[in-house]
C-alpha positions as CSV (number, residue, x, y, z in Angstrom):
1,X,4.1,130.6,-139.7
2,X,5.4,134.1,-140.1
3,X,8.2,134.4,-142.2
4,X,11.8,136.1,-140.3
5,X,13.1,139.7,-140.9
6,X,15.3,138.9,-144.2
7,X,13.2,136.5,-145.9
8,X,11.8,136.9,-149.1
9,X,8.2,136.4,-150.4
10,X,6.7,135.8,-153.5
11,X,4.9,138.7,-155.1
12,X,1.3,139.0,-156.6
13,X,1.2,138.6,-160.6
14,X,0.6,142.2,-162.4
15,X,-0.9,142.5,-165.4
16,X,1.6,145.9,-165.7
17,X,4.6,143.4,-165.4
18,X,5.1,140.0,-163.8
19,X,7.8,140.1,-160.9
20,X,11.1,138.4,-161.1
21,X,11.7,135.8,-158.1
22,X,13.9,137.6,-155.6
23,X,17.5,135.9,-155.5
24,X,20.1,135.9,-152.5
25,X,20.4,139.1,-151.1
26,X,23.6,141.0,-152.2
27,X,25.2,143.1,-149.6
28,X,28.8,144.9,-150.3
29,X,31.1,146.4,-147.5
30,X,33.5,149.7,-149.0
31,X,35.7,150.8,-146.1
32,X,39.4,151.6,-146.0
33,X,39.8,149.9,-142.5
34,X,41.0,146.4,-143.4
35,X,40.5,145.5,-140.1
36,X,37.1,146.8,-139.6
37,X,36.1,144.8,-143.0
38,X,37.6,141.9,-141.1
39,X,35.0,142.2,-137.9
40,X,32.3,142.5,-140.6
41,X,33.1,139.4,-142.4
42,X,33.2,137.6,-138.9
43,X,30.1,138.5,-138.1
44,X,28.0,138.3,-140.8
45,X,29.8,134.5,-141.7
46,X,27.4,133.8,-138.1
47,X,24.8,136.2,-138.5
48,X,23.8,136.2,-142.2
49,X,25.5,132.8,-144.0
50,X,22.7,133.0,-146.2
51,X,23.6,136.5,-147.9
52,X,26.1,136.9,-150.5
53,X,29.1,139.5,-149.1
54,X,31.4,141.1,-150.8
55,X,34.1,143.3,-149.3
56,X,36.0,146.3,-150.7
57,X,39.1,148.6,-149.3
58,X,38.5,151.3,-152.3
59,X,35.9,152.8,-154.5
60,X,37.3,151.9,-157.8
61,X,37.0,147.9,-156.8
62,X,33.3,148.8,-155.2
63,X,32.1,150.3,-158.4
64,X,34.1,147.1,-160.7
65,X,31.8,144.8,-158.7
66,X,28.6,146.9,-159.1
67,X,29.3,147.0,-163.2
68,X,29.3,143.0,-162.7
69,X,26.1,141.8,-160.5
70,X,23.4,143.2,-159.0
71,X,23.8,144.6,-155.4
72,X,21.2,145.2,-152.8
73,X,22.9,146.8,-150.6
74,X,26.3,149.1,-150.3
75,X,27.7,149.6,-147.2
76,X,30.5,152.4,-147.0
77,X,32.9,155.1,-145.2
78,X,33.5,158.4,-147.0
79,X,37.3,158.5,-146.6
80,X,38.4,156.2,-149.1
81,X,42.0,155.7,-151.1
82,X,41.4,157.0,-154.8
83,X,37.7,157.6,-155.7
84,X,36.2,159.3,-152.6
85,X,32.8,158.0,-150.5
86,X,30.6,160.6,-152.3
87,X,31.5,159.9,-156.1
88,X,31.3,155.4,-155.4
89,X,27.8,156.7,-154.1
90,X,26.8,158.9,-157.3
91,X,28.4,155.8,-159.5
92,X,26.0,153.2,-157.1
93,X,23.2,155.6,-157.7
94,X,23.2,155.5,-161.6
95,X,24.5,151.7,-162.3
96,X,21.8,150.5,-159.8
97,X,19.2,153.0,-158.4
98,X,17.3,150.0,-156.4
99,X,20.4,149.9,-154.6
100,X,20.2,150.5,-151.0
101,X,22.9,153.4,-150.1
102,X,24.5,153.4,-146.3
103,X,27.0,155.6,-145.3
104,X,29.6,155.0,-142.2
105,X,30.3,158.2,-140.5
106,X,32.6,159.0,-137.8
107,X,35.7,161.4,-137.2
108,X,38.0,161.0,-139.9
109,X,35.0,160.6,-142.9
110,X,35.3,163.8,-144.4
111,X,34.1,167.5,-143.3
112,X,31.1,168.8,-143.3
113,X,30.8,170.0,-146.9
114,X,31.5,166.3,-148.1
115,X,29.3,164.7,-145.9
116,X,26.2,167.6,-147.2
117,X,27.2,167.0,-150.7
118,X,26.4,162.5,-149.6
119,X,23.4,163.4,-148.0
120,X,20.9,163.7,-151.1
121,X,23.3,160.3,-152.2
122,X,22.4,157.8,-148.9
123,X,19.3,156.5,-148.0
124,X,21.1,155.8,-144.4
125,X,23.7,157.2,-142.3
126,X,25.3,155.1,-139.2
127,X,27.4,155.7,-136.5
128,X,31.0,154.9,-136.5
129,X,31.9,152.8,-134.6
130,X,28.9,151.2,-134.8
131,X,27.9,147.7,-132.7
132,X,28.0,144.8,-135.2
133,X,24.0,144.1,-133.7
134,X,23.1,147.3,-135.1
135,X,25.1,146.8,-138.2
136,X,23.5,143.9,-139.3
137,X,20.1,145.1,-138.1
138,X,20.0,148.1,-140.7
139,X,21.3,146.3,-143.2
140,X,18.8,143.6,-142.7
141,X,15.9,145.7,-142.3
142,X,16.8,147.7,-145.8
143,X,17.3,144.1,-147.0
144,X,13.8,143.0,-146.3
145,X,12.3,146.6,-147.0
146,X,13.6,146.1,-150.4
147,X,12.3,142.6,-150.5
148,X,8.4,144.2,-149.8
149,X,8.2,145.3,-154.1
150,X,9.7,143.0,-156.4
151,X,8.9,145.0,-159.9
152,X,13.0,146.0,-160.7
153,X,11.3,149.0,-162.1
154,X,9.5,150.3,-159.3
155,X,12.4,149.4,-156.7
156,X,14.9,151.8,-159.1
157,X,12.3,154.8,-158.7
158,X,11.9,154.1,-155.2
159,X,15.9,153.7,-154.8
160,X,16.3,156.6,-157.1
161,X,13.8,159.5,-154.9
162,X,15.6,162.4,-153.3
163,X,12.5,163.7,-152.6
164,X,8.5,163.1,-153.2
165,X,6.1,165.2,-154.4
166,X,4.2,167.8,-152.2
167,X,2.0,170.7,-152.4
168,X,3.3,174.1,-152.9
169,X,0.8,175.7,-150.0
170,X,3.0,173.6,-147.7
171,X,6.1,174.9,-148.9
172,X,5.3,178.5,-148.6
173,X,4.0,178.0,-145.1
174,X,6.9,176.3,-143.6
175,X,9.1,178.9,-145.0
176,X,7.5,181.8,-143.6
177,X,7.3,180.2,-140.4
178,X,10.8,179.2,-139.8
179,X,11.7,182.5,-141.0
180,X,10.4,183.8,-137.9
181,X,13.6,183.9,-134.8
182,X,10.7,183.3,-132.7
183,X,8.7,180.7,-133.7
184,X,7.0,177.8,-131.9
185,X,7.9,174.5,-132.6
186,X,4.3,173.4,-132.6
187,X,3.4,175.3,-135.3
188,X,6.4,174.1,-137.8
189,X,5.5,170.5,-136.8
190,X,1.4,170.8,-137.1
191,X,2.3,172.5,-140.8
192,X,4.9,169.6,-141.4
193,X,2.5,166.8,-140.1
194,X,-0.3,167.7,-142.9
195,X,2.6,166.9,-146.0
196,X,3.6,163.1,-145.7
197,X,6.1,163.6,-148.4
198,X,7.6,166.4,-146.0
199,X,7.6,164.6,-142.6
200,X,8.9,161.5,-144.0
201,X,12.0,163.4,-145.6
202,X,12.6,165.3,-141.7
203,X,11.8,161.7,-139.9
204,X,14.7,160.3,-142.2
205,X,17.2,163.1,-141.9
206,X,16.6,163.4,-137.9
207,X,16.9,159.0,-137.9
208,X,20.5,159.2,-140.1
209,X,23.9,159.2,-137.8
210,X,24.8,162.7,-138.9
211,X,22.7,163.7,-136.3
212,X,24.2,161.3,-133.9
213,X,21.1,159.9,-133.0
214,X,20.7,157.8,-129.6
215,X,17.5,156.0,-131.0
216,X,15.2,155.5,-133.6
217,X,12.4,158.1,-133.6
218,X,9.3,158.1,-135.3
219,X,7.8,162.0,-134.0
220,X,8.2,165.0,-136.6
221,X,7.9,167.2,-133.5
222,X,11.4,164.8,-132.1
223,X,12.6,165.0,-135.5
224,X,12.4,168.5,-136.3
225,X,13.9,170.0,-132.9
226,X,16.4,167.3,-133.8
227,X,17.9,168.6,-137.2
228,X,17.2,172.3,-136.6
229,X,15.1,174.6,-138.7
230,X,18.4,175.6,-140.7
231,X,18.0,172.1,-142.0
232,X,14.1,172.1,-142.6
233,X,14.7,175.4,-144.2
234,X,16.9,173.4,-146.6
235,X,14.5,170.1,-146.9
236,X,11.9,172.8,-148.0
237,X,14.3,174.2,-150.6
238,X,14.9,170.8,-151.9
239,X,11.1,170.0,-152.2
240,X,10.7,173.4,-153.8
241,X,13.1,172.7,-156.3
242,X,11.2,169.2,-156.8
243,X,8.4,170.9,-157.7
244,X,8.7,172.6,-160.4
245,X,8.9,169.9,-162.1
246,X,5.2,169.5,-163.4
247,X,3.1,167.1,-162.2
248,X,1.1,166.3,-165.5
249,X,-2.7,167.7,-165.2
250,X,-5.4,169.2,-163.0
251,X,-6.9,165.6,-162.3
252,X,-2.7,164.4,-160.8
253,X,-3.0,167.7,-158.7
254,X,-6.7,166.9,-157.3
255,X,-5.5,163.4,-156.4
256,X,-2.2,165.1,-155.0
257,X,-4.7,167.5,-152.7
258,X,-6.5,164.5,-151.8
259,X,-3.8,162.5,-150.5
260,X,-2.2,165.3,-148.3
261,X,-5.8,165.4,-147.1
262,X,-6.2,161.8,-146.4
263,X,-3.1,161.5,-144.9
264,X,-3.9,164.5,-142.4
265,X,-7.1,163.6,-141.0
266,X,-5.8,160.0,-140.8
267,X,-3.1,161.4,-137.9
268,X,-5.8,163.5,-136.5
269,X,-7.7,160.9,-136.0
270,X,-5.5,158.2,-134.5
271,X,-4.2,160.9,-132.3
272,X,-7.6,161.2,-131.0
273,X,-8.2,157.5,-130.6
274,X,-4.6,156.8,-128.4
275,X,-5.8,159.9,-126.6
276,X,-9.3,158.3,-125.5
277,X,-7.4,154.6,-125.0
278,X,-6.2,154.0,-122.0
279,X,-3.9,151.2,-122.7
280,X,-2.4,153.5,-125.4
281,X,1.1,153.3,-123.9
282,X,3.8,155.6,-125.4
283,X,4.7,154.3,-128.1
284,X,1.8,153.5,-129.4
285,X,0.5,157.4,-129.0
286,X,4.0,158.1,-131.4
287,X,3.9,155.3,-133.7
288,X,0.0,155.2,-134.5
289,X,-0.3,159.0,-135.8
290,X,3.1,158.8,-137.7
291,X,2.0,155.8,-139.7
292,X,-1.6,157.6,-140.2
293,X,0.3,160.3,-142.2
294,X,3.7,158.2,-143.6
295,X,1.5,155.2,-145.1
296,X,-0.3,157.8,-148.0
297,X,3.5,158.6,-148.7
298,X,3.2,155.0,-151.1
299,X,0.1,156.5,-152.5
300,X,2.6,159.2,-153.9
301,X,4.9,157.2,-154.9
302,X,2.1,155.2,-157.3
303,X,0.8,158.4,-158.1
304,X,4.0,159.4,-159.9
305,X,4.9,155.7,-161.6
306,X,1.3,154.7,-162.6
307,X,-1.0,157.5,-162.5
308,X,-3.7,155.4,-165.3
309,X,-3.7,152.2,-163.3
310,X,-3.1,154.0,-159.3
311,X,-6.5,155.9,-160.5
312,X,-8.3,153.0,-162.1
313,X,-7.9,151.5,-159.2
314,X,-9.2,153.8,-157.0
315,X,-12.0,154.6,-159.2
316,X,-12.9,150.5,-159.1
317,X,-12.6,150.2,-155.4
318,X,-15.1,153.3,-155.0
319,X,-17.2,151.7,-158.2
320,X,-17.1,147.7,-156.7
321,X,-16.6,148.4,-153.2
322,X,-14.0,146.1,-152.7
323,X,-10.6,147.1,-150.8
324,X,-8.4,149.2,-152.6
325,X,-5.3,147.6,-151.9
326,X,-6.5,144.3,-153.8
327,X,-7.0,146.5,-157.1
328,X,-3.5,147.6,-156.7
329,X,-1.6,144.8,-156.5
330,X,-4.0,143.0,-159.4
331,X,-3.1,146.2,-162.0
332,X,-0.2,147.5,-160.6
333,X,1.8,144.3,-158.9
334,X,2.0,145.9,-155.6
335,X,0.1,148.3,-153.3
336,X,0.2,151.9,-151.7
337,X,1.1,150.0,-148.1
338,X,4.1,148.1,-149.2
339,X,5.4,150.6,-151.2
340,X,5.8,153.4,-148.1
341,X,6.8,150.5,-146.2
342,X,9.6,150.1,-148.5
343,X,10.9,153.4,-148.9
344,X,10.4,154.2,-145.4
345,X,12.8,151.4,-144.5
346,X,14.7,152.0,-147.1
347,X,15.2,155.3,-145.4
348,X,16.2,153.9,-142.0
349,X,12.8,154.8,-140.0
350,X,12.5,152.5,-137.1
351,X,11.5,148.9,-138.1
352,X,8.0,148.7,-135.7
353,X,6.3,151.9,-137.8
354,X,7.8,150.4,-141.0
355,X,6.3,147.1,-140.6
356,X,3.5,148.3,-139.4
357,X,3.0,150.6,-142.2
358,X,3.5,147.7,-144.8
359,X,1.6,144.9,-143.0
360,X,-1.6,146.7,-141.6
361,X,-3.7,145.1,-144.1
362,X,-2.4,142.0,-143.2
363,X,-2.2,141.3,-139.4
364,X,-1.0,137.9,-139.6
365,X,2.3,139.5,-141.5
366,X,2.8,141.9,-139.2
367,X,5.0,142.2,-135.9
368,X,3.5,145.1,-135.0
369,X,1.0,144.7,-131.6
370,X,-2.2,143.3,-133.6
371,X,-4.7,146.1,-132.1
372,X,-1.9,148.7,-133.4
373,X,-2.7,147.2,-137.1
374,X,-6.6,147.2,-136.3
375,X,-6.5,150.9,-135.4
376,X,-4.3,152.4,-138.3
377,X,-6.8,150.2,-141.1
378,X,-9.8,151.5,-139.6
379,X,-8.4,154.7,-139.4
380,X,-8.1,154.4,-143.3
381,X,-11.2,152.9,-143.6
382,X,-13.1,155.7,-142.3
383,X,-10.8,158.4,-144.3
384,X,-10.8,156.7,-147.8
385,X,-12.8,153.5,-148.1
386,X,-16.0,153.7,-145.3
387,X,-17.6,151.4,-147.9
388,X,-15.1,148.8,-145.8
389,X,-16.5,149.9,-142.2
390,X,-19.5,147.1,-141.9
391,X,-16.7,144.6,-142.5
392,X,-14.6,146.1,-139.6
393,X,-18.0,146.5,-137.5
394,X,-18.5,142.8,-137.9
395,X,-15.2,142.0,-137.4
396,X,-15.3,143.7,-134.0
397,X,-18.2,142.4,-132.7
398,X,-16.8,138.7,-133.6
399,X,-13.1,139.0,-131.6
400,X,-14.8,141.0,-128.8
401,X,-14.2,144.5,-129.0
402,X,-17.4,146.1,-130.1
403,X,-17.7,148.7,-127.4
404,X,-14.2,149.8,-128.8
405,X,-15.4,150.1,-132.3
406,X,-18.1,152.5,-131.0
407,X,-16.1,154.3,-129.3
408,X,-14.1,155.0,-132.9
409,X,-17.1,155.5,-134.9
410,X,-18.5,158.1,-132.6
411,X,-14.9,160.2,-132.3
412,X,-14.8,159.8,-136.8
413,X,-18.0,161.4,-137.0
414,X,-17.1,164.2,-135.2
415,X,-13.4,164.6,-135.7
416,X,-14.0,164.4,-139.8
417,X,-17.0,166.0,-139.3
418,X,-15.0,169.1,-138.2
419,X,-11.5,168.7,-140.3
């Protein structure tokens, strides 16, 4: 039986550190509006009686209760009484990192120089007024993303990043193109597309409520025209400033190159398969491509918190032939998959590329359309482990799609052939 959006599941054991049990999830509400917090407690005493809610009309009481117990997720406006939005958020930030930050924004929560000075803060930003479905959907979702890696310190880096590591040549790039009045939007996006650490920073400022967003989008091209190239301009600034921060040695900057690599040919090659399937509907032509790129994002992440056991592991799988996701979560207690899944929902992206992004190993754990799950870990296959491909070959003549394999095969060797 698959386990419900919310649930919890027991980890792998680590030989880095064994994983705590997960406990009830802890959500607390921060909103001046007494009776808004009163339509929250009503619905979530239906909707969610097994999570543990606390409710708050000021900041000072928000950040009492966060010096007390662990929370899992905060919930506020920016216009409080005393302690404002922005500072409960910096206070959240440091007393818990693994915290999952979302902002309430409508007229009357702050100007725009407050709400700039939350953004690097929030890992979400929602509408106000906001439909109680949707309410307890994101907090739900960023429940359950946070539920995907157990290993407290893990969850505090990945609670804790304003921004992930990229590669310099991007940077440069993007900035002089979007210094250009005249530029196409195709270019900024293809640039964007080859840094997963980029795209998923735009796909997560273009999905927040500041931009009064009508749905959840998972295209950079969407996401880009979205937010504006003032703001890209800015995301590249941030990542700039990232940067010079060293990352270590030459071998950390080879694996960096290879990643952004990976992840690149990985969207270029999807995108070729949903072009040449004909029951590629829409969404899977969006969703497949995005996940090709957004999944390596994890392998980043890893990169930066175990770089001896992320490359052991990579040099084993190539050494043993075995799947590198299994090495992972035997020396490290999770793996590169479930780690972008969690950030990414952490973020806010929509649920069907996050689950999809964290489950494609594992089709029986994900909701995602089963032949959406097939196609992104073949995709990876033939990028980073072909030693896996007569597995998937056999695996495809068994459930009947053979011809559809071939098909993939043939458009790999020529689309790597040439990237």
């Amino acid at each position: 039986m698959r386990e419900q959006p919310g649930t919890t599941r027991r980890a792998p054991q680590s030989t880095a550190s064994v994983e705590r049990p997960r406990q009830q999830p802890s959500v607390l509400f921060v909103d001046r509006d007494q009776d808004h917090l009163a339509s929250v407690q009503v619905l979530l005493s239906e909707q969610a009686p097994h999570w543990r809610v606390d409710y708050a009309s000021n900041a000072d009481d928000a950040i009492a209760l966060a010096q007390r117990r662990p929370l899992d997720v905060v919930v506020t406006g920016m216009a409080l009484a005393g302690t404002d939005g922005v500072a409960l958020l910096e206070r959240v930030r440091t007393l818990q990192p693994h915290t999952v930050r979302i902002v309430l924004s409508g007229d009357g929560d702050g100007d725009e120089a407050t709400l700039q000075r939350a953004i690097p803060l929030a890992h979400q930003w929602l509408p106000r007024p906001i439909e109680p479905a949707q309410l307890y959907a994101a907090v739900d979702n960023a429940i359950t993303s946070g539920a995907l890696v157990h290993r407290d310190d893990l969850r505090a880096i990945l609670g804790n990043a304003r921004a992930l590591p990229s590669l310099p040549a991007v940077f440069a790039e993007v900035a002089q193109l979007i210094a250009d009045p005249e530029v196409d939007i195709a270019r900024v996006t293809a640039v964007v597309e080859r840094d997963p650490a980029m795209a998923a920073r735009v796909l997560q400022l273009a999905n927040c409520a500041f931009y009064r967003s009508e749905r959840p989008m998972a295209s950079v091209r969407e996401a880009i025209v979205r937010i504006g190239l003032r703001t890209l301009a800015n995301c590249v600034l941030a990542a700039e400033l990232f940067h010079a921060v060293p990352c270590g040695d030459r071998q950390t900057a080879f694996l960096l190159e290879a990643i952004e690599q990976r992840a690149r040919r990985q969207a270029m090659l999807l995108t070729k398969w949903c072009e040449l399937q004909p029951d590629a509907d829409r969404d899977a032509r969006e969703l497949l491509p995005t996940a090709g790129l957004l999944h390596e994002v994890g392998a980043l992440v890893l990169l930066r918190f175990d770089p001896l056991n992320h490359r052991t592991a990579l040099r084993l799988a190539q050494r043993s032939r075995v799947p590198l996701e299994s090495l992972e979560r035997r020396l490290i207690g999770t793996d590169h998959a479930r780690v972008a899944g969690s950030i990414l929902g952490t973020w806010g992206l929509p649920w069907p590329l996050v689950d999809l992004i964290a489950n494609h190993h594992d089709a029986d754990r994900c909701y995602a359309h089963t032949d959406h799950c097939a196609m992104l870990a073949a995709a990876e296959a033939f990028v980073a482990t072909p030693w896996l491909l007569p597995e998937f070959e056999d695996k495809a003549n068994r459930h009947g799609w053979g011809e559809r394999f071939a098909l993939w095969s043939a458009v790999a060797e020529q689309v790597l052939g040439t990237a």
